[in-house]
C-alpha positions in Angstrom: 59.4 59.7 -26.9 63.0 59.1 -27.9 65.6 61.1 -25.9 66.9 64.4 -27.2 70.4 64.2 -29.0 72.5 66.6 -30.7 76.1 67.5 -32.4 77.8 70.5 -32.7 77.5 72.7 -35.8 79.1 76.2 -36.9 77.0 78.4 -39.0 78.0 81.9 -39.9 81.1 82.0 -37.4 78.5 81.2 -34.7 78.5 77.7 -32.8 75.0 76.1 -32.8 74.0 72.8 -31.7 71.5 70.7 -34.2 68.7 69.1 -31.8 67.1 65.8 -33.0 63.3 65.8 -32.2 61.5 62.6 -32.4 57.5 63.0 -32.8 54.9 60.3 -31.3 55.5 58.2 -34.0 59.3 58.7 -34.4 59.6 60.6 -37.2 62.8 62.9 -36.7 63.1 66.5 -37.1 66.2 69.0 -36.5 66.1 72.4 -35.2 69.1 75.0 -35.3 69.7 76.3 -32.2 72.1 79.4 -31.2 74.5 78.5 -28.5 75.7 82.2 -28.5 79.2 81.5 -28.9 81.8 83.1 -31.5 82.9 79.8 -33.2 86.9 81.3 -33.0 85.7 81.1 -29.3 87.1 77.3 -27.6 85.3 74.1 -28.3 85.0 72.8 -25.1 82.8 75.8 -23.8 80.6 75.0 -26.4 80.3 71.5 -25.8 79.7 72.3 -22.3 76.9 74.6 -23.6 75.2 72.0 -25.7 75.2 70.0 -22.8 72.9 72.1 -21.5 70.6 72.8 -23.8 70.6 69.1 -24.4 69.4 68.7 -20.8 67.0 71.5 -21.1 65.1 69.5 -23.9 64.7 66.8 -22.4 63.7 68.2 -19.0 60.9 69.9 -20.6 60.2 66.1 -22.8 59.6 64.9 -19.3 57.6 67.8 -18.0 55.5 67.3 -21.3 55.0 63.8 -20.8 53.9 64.4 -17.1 51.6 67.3 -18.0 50.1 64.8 -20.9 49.2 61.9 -17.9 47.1 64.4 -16.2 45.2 65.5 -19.3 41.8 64.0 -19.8 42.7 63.9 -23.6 46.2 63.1 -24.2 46.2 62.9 -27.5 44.3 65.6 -28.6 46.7 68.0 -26.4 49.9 66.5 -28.1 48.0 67.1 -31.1 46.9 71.1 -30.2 50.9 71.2 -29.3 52.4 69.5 -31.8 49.8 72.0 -34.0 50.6 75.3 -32.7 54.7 74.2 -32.8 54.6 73.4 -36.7 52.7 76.7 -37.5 54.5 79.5 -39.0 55.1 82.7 -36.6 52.8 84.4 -38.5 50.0 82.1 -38.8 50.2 81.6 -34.5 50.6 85.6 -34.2 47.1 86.0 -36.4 45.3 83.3 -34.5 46.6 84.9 -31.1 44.9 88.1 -31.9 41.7 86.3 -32.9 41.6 84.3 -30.0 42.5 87.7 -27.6 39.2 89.8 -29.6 37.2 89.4 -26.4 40.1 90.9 -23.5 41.7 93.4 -25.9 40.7 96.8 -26.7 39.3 97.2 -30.4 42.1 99.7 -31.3 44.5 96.9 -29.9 43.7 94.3 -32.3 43.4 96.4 -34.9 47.2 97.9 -34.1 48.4 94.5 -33.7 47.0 93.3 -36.7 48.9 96.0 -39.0 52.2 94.6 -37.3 51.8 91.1 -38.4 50.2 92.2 -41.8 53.2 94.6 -41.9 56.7 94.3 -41.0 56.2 91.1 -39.6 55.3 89.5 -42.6 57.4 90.6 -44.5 60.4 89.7 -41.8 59.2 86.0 -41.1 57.1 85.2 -44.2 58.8 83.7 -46.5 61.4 82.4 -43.9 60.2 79.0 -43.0 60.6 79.6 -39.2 57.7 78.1 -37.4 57.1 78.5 -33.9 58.6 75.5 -32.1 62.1 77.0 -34.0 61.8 80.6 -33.0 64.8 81.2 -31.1 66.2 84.9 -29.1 68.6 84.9 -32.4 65.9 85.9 -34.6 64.0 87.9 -33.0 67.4 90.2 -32.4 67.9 90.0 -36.4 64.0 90.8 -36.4 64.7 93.9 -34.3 67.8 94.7 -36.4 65.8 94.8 -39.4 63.5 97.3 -37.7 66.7 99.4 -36.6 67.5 99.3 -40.2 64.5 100.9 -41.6 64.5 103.3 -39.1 62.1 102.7 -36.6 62.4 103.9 -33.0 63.3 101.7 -30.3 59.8 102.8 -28.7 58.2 101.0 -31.9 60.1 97.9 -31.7 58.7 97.4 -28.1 55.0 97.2 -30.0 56.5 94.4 -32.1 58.2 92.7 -29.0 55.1 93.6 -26.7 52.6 91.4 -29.1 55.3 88.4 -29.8 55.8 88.0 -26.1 52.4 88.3 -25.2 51.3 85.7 -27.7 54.2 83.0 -26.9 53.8 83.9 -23.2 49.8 82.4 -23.7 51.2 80.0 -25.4 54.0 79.3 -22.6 51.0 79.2 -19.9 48.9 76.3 -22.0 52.0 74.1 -22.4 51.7 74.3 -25.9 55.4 75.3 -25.4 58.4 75.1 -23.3 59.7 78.5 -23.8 59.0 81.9 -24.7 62.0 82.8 -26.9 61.7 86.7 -26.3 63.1 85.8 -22.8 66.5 85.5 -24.6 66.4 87.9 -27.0 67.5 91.6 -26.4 64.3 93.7 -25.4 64.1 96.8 -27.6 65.4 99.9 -25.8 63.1 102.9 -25.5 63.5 106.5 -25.5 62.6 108.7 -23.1 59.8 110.5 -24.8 59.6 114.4 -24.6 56.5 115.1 -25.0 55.5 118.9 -27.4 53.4 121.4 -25.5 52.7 124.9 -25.7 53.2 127.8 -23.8 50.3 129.4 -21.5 50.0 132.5 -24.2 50.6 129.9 -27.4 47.4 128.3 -26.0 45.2 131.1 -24.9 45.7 132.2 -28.2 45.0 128.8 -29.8 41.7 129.1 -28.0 40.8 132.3 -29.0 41.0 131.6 -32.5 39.4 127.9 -32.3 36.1 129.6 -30.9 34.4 129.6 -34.6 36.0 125.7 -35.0 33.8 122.6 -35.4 36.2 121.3 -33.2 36.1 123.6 -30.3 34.8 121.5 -27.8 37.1 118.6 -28.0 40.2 121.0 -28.2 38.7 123.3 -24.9 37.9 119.7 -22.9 41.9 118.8 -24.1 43.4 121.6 -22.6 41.2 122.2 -19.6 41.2 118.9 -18.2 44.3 117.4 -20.1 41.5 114.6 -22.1 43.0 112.3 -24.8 41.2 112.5 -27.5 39.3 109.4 -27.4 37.9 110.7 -23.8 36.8 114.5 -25.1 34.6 112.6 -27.8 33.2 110.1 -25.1 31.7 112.6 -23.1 28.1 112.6 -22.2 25.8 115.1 -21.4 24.8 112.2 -18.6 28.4 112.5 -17.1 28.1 115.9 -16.4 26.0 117.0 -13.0 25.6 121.0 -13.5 24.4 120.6 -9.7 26.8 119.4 -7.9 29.5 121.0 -10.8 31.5 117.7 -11.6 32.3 116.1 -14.7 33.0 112.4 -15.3 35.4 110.8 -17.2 33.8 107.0 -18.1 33.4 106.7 -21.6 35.2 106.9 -24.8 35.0 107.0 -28.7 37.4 105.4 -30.8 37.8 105.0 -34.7 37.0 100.6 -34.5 37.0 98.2 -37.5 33.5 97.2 -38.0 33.0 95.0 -41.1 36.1 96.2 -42.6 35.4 100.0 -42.2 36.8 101.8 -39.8 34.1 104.3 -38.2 33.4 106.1 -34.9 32.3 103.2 -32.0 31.9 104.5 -28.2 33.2 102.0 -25.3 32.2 102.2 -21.7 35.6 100.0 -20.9 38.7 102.8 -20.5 42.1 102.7 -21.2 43.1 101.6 -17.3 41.0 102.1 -14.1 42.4 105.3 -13.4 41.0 106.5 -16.7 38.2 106.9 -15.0 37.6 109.9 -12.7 35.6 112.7 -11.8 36.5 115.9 -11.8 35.5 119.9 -10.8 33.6 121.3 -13.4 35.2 124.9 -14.5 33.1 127.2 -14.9 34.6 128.7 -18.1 34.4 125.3 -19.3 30.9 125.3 -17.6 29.5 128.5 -20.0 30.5 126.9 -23.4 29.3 123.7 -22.9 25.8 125.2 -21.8 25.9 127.5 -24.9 27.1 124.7 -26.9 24.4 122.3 -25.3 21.8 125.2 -26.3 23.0 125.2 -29.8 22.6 121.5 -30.6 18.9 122.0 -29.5 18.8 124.6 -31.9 19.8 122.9 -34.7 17.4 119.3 -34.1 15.1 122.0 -34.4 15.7 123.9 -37.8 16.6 120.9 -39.1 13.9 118.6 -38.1 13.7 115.3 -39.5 17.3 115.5 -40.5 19.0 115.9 -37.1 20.3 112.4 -36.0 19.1 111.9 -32.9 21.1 109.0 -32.3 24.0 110.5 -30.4 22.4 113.2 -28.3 23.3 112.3 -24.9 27.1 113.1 -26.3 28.9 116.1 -25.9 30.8 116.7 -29.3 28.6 115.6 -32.3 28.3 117.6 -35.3 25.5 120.5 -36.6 23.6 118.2 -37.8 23.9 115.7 -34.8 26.3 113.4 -35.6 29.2 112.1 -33.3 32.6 113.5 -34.3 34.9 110.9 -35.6 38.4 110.9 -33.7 40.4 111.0 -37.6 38.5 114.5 -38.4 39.1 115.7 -35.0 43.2 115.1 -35.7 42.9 116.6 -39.2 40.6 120.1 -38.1 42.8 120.6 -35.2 45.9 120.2 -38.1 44.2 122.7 -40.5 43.3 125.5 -37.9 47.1 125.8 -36.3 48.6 126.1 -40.1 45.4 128.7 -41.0 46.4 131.0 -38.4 49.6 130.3 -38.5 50.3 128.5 -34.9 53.4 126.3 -34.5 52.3 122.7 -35.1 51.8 120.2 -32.3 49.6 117.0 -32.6 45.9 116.9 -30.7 47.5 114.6 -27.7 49.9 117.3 -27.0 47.3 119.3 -25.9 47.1 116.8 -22.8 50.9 118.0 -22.3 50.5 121.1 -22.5 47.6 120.9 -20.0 49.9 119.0 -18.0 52.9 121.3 -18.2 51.0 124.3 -17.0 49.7 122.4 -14.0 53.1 121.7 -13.2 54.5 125.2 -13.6 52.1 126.6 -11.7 53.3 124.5 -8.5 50.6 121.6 -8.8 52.5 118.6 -7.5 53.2 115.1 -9.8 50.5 113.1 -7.8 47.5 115.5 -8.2 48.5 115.7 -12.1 48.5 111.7 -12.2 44.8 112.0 -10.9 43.5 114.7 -13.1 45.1 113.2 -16.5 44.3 109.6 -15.3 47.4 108.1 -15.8 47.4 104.1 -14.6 50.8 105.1 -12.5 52.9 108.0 -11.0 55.8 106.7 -12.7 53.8 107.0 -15.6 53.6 110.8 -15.2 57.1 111.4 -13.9 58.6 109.6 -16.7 57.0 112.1 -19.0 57.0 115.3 -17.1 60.1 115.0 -15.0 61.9 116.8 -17.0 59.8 119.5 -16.7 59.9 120.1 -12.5 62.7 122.5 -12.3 60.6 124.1 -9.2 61.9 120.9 -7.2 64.9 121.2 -8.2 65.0 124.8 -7.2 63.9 123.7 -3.6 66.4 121.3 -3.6 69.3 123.8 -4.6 68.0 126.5 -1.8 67.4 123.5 0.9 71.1 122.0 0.3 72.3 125.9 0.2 70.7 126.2 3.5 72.5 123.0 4.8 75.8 123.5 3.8 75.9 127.1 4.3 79.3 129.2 5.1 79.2 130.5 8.3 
């Protein structure tokens, strides 16, 4: 392969050096690259900066031709690289997803593949940019755009999460030198402050949601702080009325199958500390054996037409059927405006759950453990906010300390 050359261009009162790529059979090709410089900025500090990027090229022409030598199938690698580097960003994103179906959660790929089919589309579509010309330039005008519409800097990280995940893979095969999200500027994110309700707001909520379809899921959610997808994974096989514990090891979420989107149970959890055991309360205890007595009530009146497919799990239905997560989100909607409660979504019953533990003197740690969060920091980024008993120590400890004699 021909060395890498280049000459100095301004576009847009920006410097940018134009790269001359040779391929196998020297056919050239140029790519625009951002030097990051204000062109009213001096010459010779751009020059010094194509220099390097010059450099850069070719240090990674040689690392390619080194990794080639040790492939048993030179060509067909150059091929798969020279393949994945003409594609459009689009076209690599989709085939990324594809290729991930087996390590990702269902609800993954199906979020990632409303981003590409969605704002990123319509961003990079009709652009022309392939992969190997990607730079950290336009994925900051990407990011821009999203600013523009008004989307959080929490949802930009979901399009930069996927895009650097996919060009990282693609980083770790050699199919390419770079990842360019390592020089763009990473989305900020909020602190989120989570909505939760006050121990009354929820004893009342409670109260009124006795006669709901959706009891069960909203009891489990506030009792033991379970996302949604966890309430409706519950078993009847997870709980041990004996030794008064409950497990938390499956889960039901709303998956693509054939196009539709329907209620699928996974064994696999969000993280490892999803999955926990826990002390079985004995309010919670009474309803579910009431409720458990009910089901078996209703296979039989209804006979033939009870589904008897899901009767190992918890929350189904009176006629047998599993609870899909979407009707859980909407009932829980319709009974806070019928009785006239302030609106919160379902997860926030977790934080409320959480926030009450906390008030009550429970320490960060144990809450981690009992909500299955993957870290601490996890739960102190969330709930922080909410600690003022440690604070309070803190005052009355430094008081003590510092005190006027």
């Amino acid at each position: 392969m021909k060395e890498v050359t280049g000459n100095l261009q301004v576009k847009n009162g920006k410097y940018y050096v134009l790269v001359n790529l040779y391929d196998r059979s020297g056919k050239r090709s140029i790519k625009w690259v951002s030097l990051g410089l204000d062109s009213k900025g001096g010459k010779k500090a751009a020059k010094a900066r194509m220099a390097e990027v010059l450099e850069e090229y070719n240090r990674n022409q040689r690392k390619l031709l080194r990794a080639v030598s040790k492939k048993k199938a030179p060509e067909q690698f150059i091929q798969q690289r020279e393949q994945v580097q003409y594609q459009t960003v689009t076209e690599f994103l989709t085939d990324w997803i594809n290729l991930s179906s087996g390590r990702l959660q269902p609800s993954t790929i199906d979020g990632y593949k409303k981003l590409v089919d969605g704002r990123i589309t319509e961003f990079f579509g009709d652009s022309g940019i392939t992969v190997g010309d990607l730079t950290g330039e336009d994925l900051n005008d990407f990011y821009a755009c999203l600013e523009e519409a008004g989307l959080s800097g929490t949802s930009a990280l979901r399009y930069h999460g996927l895009i650097h995940a996919a060009f990282k893979y693609a980083v770790k095969k050699e199919l390419l030198d770079d990842n360019p999200c390592d020089h763009a500027d990473r989305p900020k994110q909020e602190r989120y402050r989570a909505s939760f309700y006050s121990e009354e707001e929820l004893k009342d909520l409670l109260t009124a949601a006795r006669d709901s379809p959706v009891f069960i899921p909203i009891m489990l959610a506030a009792y033991y702080g379970l996302r949604r997808s966890e309430a409706l994974g519950l078993k009847w096989s997870n709980i041990d009325f004996q030794t008064k514990t409950i497990s938390i090891s499956h889960k039901v979420i709303e998956a693509n199958v054939d196009g539709k989107f329907q209620a699928k149970g996974f064994d696999r959890m969000k993280n490892q500390s999803s999955n926990r055991t826990l002390p079985l309360i004995e309010d919670v205890e009474n309803e579910l054996l009431y409720h458990r007595q009910q089901q078996k009530m209703n296979a039989s009146v209804l006979w033939g037409a009870y589904c008897h497919e899901y009767d190992d799990h918890v929350c189904t239905d009176s006629t047998g059927k599993l609870l899909r997560p979407n009707y859980i989100s909407t009932q829980f909607g319709k009974l806070l405006k019928e009785n006239g409660f302030r609106h919160i979504r379902f997860h926030d019953l977790r934080h409320t759950c959480a926030s009450l533990l906390l008030k009550n003197g429970v320490p960060m740690k144990a809450i981690q453990e009992w909500l299955g969060h993957s870290t601490f920091e996890v739960t102190a980024n969330i709930y922080a906010h909410l600690d003022y008993s440690s604070k309070e120590r803190s005052a009355a400890k430094i008081a003590q300390v510092l005190a006027i004699k």
